[in-house]
N, C-alpha and C positions, 0 to 999 in steps of 0.2 A: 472076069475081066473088068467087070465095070466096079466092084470093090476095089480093084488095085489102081484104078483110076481116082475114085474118090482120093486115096490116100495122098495119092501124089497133087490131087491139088491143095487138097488141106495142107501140105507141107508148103508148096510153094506159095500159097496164102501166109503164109507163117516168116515164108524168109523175107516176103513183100512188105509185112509190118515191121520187121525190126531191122532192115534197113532205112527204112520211113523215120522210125524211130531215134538210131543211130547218126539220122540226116539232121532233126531236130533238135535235137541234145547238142547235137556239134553248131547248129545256127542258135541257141540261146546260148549258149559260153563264151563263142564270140565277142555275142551284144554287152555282156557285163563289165564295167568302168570300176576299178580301185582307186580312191581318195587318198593323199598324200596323207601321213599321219600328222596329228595336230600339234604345233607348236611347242612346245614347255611352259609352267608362268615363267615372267618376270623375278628375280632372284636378289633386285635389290634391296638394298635392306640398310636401316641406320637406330642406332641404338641413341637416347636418348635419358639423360641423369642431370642430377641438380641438386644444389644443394640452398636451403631445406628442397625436400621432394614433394610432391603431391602435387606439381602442377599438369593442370590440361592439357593436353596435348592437339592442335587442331592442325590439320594439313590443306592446306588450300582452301583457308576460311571454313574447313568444316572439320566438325569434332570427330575424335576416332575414336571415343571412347575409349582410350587410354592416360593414366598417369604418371609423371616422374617415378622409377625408372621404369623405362618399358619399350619397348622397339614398333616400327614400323616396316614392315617386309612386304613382300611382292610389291616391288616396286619397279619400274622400267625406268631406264639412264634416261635423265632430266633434269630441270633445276626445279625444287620444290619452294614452297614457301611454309615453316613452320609457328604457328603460333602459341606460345604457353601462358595461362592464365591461370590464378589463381587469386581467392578473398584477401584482402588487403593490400595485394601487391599489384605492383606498373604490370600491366599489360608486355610482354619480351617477345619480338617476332625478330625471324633471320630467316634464311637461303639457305639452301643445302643442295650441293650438285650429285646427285646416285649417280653409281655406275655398275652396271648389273655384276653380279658377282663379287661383288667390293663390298665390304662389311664397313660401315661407318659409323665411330664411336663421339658423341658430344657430350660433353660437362661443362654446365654454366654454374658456377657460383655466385649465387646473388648476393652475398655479402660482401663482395669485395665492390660492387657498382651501390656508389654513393645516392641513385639514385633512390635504387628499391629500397633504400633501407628510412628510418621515422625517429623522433624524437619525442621525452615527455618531459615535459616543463612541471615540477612540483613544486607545490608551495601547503604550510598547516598552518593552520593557529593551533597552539603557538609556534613562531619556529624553533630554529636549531630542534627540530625530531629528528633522530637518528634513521636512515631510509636503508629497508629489507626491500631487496627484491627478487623472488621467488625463493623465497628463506634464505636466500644470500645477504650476507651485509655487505655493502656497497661503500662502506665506511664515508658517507657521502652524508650531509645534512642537508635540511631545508631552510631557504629556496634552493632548489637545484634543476638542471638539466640534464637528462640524460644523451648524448646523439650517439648515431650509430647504430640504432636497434633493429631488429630486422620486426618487418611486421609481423603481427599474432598479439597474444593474451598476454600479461603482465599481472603475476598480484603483488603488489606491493604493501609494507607492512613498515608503520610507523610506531614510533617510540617515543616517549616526550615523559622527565621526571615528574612525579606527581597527578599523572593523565592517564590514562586506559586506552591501551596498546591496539591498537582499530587498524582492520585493512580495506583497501580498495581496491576493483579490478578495471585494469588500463586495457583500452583496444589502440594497439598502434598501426597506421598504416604508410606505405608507400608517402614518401616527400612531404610528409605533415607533422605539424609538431601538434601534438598532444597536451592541452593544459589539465591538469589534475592537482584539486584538493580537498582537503582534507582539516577538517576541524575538530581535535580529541577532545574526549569528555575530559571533564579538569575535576581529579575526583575529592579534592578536601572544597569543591562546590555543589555536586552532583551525583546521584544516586536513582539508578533504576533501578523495576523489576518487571520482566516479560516473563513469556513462558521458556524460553532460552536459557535463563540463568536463574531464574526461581519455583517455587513448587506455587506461584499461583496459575486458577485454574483459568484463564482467560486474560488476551492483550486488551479485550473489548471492552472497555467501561464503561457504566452512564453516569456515574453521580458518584458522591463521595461526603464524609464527615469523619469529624474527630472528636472523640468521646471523654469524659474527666478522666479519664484511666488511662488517657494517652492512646486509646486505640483507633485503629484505621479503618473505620467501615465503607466498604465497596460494594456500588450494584454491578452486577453483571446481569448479559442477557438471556442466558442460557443458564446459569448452574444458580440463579436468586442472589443470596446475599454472602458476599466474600469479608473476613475478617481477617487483620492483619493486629501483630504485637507489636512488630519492629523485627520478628527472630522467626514464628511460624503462623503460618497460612492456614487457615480453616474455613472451610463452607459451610458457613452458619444455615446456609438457605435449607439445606438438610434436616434442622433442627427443628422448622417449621410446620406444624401439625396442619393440612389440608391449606396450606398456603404458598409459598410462592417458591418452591422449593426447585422449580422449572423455569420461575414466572420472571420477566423482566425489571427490572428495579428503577424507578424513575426518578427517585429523589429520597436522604435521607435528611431526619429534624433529628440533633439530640437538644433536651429540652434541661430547663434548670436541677434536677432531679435524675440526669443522666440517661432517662430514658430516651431509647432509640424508637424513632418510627420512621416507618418505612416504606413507603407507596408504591405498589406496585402497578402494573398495566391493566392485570386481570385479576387479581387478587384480594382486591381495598387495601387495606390499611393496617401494618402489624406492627404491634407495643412490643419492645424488647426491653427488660429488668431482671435484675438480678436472677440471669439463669431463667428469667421464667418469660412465656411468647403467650400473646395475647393477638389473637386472627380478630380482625373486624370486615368482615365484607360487606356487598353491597345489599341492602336493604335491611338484612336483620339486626345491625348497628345500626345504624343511621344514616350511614352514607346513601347521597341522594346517586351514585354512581360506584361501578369496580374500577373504572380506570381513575388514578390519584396520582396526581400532575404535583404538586406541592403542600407544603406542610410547614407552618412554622408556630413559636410557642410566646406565650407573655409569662410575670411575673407572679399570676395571679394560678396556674396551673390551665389557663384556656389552650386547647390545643385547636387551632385551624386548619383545617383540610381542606384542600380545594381540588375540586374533582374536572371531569367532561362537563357536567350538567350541573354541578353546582357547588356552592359552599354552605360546610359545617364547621361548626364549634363540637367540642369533646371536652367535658370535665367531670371531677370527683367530687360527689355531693351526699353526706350520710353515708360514706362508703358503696354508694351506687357510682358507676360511669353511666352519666348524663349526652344526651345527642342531642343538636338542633341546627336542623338545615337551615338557611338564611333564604327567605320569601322573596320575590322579585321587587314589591313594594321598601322590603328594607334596605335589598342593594342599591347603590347611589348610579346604576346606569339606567337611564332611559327605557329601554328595552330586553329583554332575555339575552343573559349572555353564558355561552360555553366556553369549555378549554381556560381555568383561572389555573395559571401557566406559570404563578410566581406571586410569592408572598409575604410580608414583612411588617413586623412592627417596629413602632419609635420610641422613644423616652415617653411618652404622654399616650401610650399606648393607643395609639390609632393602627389601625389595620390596613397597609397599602394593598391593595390586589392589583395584579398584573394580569392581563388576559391576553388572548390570541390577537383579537382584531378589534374592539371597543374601549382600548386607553389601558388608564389606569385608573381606578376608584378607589377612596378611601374611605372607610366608615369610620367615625359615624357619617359622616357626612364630606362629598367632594368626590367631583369626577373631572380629572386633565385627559383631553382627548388631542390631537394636531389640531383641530376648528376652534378648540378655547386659549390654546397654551402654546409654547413653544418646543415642546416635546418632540423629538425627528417620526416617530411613527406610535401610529395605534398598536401597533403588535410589540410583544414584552416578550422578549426571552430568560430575562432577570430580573431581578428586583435584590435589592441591599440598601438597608437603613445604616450609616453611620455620621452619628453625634446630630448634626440639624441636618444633613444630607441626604438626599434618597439618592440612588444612583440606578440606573434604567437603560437595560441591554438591549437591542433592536437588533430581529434579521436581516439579512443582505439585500440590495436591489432596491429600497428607497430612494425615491426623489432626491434627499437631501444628503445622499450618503450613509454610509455604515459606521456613525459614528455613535457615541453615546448621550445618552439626557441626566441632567442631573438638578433634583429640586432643592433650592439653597434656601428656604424656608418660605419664601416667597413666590418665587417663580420659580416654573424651571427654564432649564439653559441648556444648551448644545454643545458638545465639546467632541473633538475628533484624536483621543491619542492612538488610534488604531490604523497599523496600513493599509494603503489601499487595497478593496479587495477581500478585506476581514470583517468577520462581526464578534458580536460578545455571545457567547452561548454557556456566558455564568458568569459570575462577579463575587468575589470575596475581599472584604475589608479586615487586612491582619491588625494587632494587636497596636502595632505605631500609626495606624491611620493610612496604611499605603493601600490602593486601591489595586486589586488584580486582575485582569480581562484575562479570560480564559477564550481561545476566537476558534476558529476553523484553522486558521493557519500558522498561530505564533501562543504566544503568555507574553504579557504585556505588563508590565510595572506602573505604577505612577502614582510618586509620591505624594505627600501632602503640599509640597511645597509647587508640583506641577510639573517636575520632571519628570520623565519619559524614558523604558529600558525597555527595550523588544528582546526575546530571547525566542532563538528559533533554531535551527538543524545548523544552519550556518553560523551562528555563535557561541551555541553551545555544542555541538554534534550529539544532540538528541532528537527524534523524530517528533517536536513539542507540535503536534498537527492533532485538528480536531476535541478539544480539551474541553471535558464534561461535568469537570468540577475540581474545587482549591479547598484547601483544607490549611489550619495551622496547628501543628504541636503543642508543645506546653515550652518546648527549648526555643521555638521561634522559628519550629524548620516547616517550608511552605510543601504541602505534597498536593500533586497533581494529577487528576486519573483523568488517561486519554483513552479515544475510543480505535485503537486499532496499535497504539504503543505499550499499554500496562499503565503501572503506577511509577512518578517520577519525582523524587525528590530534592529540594531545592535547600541546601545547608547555610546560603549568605546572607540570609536576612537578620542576623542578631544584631 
C-alpha cells in the first residue's frame, strides 16, 4: 500500500511541474514584441557625362570619389548641389532635383561654353613659320592666335626655310590666353652638337682649343679629353697612360709647334704630339702642384703652367725637358699667392698672371690690384693679350658690377658690354680683333669698333648658358663649349 502511494504522488508531482511549465512558456510568448521590418535604401540615382571626361565629381561640397562618366545612386527625392572640377578648367556647379525611382541622365559639353574654353597667342623669330599642332597643319602662320581651345596640352611644331624644325609644349587653360614663342636655330648661322644628335660623349664642357690641323679639343669632366675633326668624335682621354683618362680637364694651350697641353684637376699636366702623350704630374716634373688651372706658350718654346700653389716654366734644352718653379721673391705680388687662374703673354713677351684674389702681375716686373689701378676686381677669371690690349674677366657680385677691365698700354679701364647679371668665365679674341665674352648666361660680341651683339636662347634658339670656352677655325667659324649644352658652332663671322 504505501508503494502504490509513493507512485501516485510522484505522478501527481509530475503533472504539478508541467502544468507550472506550460503556465510559463505561455507567460514569456506573451511578453515577446516584433519590429516592423526596415525600410528599403533610397533608389535615387542620376547619371553623370561630359565631354572631354575626367571631371570630379563632388555632391554637397564634398567629393564622392567619382569621375566623368559615372552615377551617383542611393539617393532620396531632394534637390542636390553638384559640383565638377577638373586641372585647367572653370570650376561647373548646378542643381539637380532626384526623385526616388527616377533615373536621371546629364551631359555637359564644355566645348560649346565659351567660357571653359582658352587661347594661344604665337609668335617665332623668324616669322611667317608654318604652325603644326599636334602634328596637324593648321595651315596657319606666324604671329597667329589660336581661340577656341578647350584646355589641356598642346605641342606645337614650327617650320621656317632654312631653320631647324623645333617644337614647344603649350598648357592652355580655362578664359586665358596663352602667349608662346618660339625662336628657330637659323642653320646657314648655327651648328650644335649634344648628346641628342651626336656620338659625343658629354653636354658638360670645361674648356676648349683649336689646333693647326683644324681640330677641336674638349675637356670634359668625367670621360678627360674629347676630340672633335668636324665628321668624328674620339676620347682622346683614353689614350692617356696613368693620366687623366677619368680626370677633369680644366684648360687646354696649343702652342706654336701644335702641341697640345692639357691641365687637368688631379693629374698635372699632359703634352700631346704627334700621336705621342707625355704625363707630367705633381712633383716628379716639376710641378709645384696636381691641380693646373692655366697654361699658355711664348715664341721662344717657354711653356707656363700655373697651378693651386704655384708657377712653372717648361722648356727644351739639349734635348732634355727643363722645370722651374717661380720663388715668391721672383713673383711681383707682395705676399704668397694660390690659384694663378689665367695667363698670357704679349708682343714684348711679358707674362700677365691672373689670380683668384691678389690682382694681376706681370713679370718681369708689375702688379695692378683695385688699391693701385682701376681694374673692377682682384679676382681674374680670364686673361687675353690682343695687339697693346690686355682684356680681364671678373666673377659676379662686385661692388662695381660684372663688367670687364681692359689695359690699353697704360692704364687700365672698366668697360660693361655684358648684361646685367652676367660675368666673363672666358675671353677669346678672333682673328679680326673682335672680342668674345663667353658669361653664365649669354656669348657676347664686340667688335673692335665697340659695337655690341648678345646672342642668347632668345636670339638665337640655342641654350648659349654657362659658356666655358671660344675657340676659332682656320675658315673663321667661332665654336663654343658650354657646360650643360655641348659644343656650339657659330658660321657668321667671315
Amino acid at each position: 500500500m504505501i508503494l502504490k502511494k509513493t507512485h501516485k504522488d510522484i505522478l501527481k508531482l509530475c503533472l504539478i511541474l508541467a502544468a507550472a511549465f506550460l503556465s510559463t512558456f505561455s507567460s514569456c510568448t506573451k511578453d515577446v514584441s516584433v519590429s516592423p521590418p526596415d525600410a528599403p535604401p533610397p533608389n535615387g540615382y542620376v547619371y553623370i557625362d561630359s565631354y572631354p571626361q575626367g571631371f570630379h565629381i563632388y555632391l554637397n561640397g564634398l567629393p564622392r570619389r567619382r569621375v566623368t562618366p559615372d552615377s551617383l545612386t542611393w539617393l532620396s527625392t531632394n534637390t542636390y548641389s553638384i559640383l565638377l572640377k577638373k586641372d585647367l578648367f572653370r570650376d561647373t556647379s548646378f542643381t539637380v532635383n532626384i526623385v526616388e525611382g527616377v533615373k536621371k541622365k546629364i551631359f555637359i559639353d564644355f566645348s560649346q561654353n565659351p567660357l571653359m574654353l582658352g587661347s594661344i597667342s604665337l609668335t617665332s623669330n623668324p616669322t611667317n613659320a608654318s604652325v603644326f599642332i599636334n602634328d596637324s597643319n593648321t595651315n596657319k602662320k606666324t604671329p597667329v592666335t589660336f581661340t577656341g581651345l578647350l584646355p589641356g596640352f598642346y605641342t606645337i611644331k614650327l617650320h621656317a626655310d632654312n631653320h631647324r624644325d623645333d617644337t614647344l609644349q603649350v598648357t592652355v587653360s580655362s578664359s586665358n590666353v596663352t602667349l608662346a614663342e618660339k625662336t628657330l636655330v637659323d642653320t646657314t648661322l648655327w651648328n650644335n652638337y649634344d648628346t641628342g644628335n651626336s656620338q659625343i660623349a658629354t653636354n658638360q664642357l670645361t674648356c676648349l682649343a683649336v689646333d693647326k690641323d683644324n681640330i677641336i679639343w674638349l675637356g670634359d669632366p668625367g670621360n678627360g679629353l674629347l676630340k672633335f675633326d668636324g665628321r668624328t668624335w674620339e676620347n682622346f682621354g683614353d689614350k692617356i697612360p696613368s693620366g687623366p683618362a677619368q680626370d677633369t680637364i680644366n684648360c687646354i694651350y696649343v702652342d706654336n709647334n701644335n702641341h697640345k697641353w692639357v691641365g687637368t684637376e688631379f693629374g698635372g699636366v699632359v703634352e700631346i704630339y704627334n700621336n705621342n702623350v707625355s704625363v707630367y704630374g705633381y712633383r716628379s716634373s716639376g710641378l709645384p702642384d696636381f691641380r693646373v688651372m692655366s697654361v699658355t706658350g711664348d715664341d721662344n718654346g717657354n711653356i707656363y703652367i700655373g697651378t693651386q700653389d704655384g708657377l712653372t716654366r717648361t722648356w727644351i734644352s739639349n734635348g732634355y725637358r727643363n722645370w722651374y718653379t717661380y720663388t715668391l721673391e721672383e713673383l711681383p705680388f707682395p705676399q704668397e699667392v694660390s690659384w694663378f687662374t689665367a695667363l698670357a703673354i704679349d708682343a714684348n713677351h711679358n707674362l700677365w698672371i691672373g689670380t683668384q684674389s691678389s690682382g694681376i702681375g706681370v713679370l718681369p716686373a708689375g702688379l695692378y690690384t683695385t688699391s693701385n689701378s682701376s681694374i673692377i676686381s682682384d679676382e681674374i677669371t680670364a686673361l687675353v693679350v690682343s695687339g697693346t690690349k690686355v682684356w680681364a674677366g671678373h666673377p659676379a657680385g662686385q661692388v662695381f658690377g660684372t663688367g670687364i677691365s681692359y689695359y690699353n698700354g697704360s692704364s687700365w679701364q672698366a668697360t660693361y658690354p655684358l648684361p646685367t647679371g652676367s660675368f666673363a668665365q672666358c675671353i677669346f679674341v678672333d682673328h679680326l680683333g673682335n672680342q668674345w665674352f663667353g658669361t653664365n648666361n649669354e656669348l657676347v660680341k664686340q667688335t673692335v669698333s665697340g659695337g655690341t651683339t648678345v646672342f642668347n636662347s632668345q636670339s638665337t634658339g640655342l641654350n648659349l648658358v654657362d659658356i666655358r670656352g671660344i675657340g676659332e677655325d682656320q675658315s673663321g667659324n667661332i665654336w663654343i663649349a658650354t657646360y650643360g649644352s655641348g659644343l656650339i658652332e657659330y658660321k657668321g663671322n667671315h
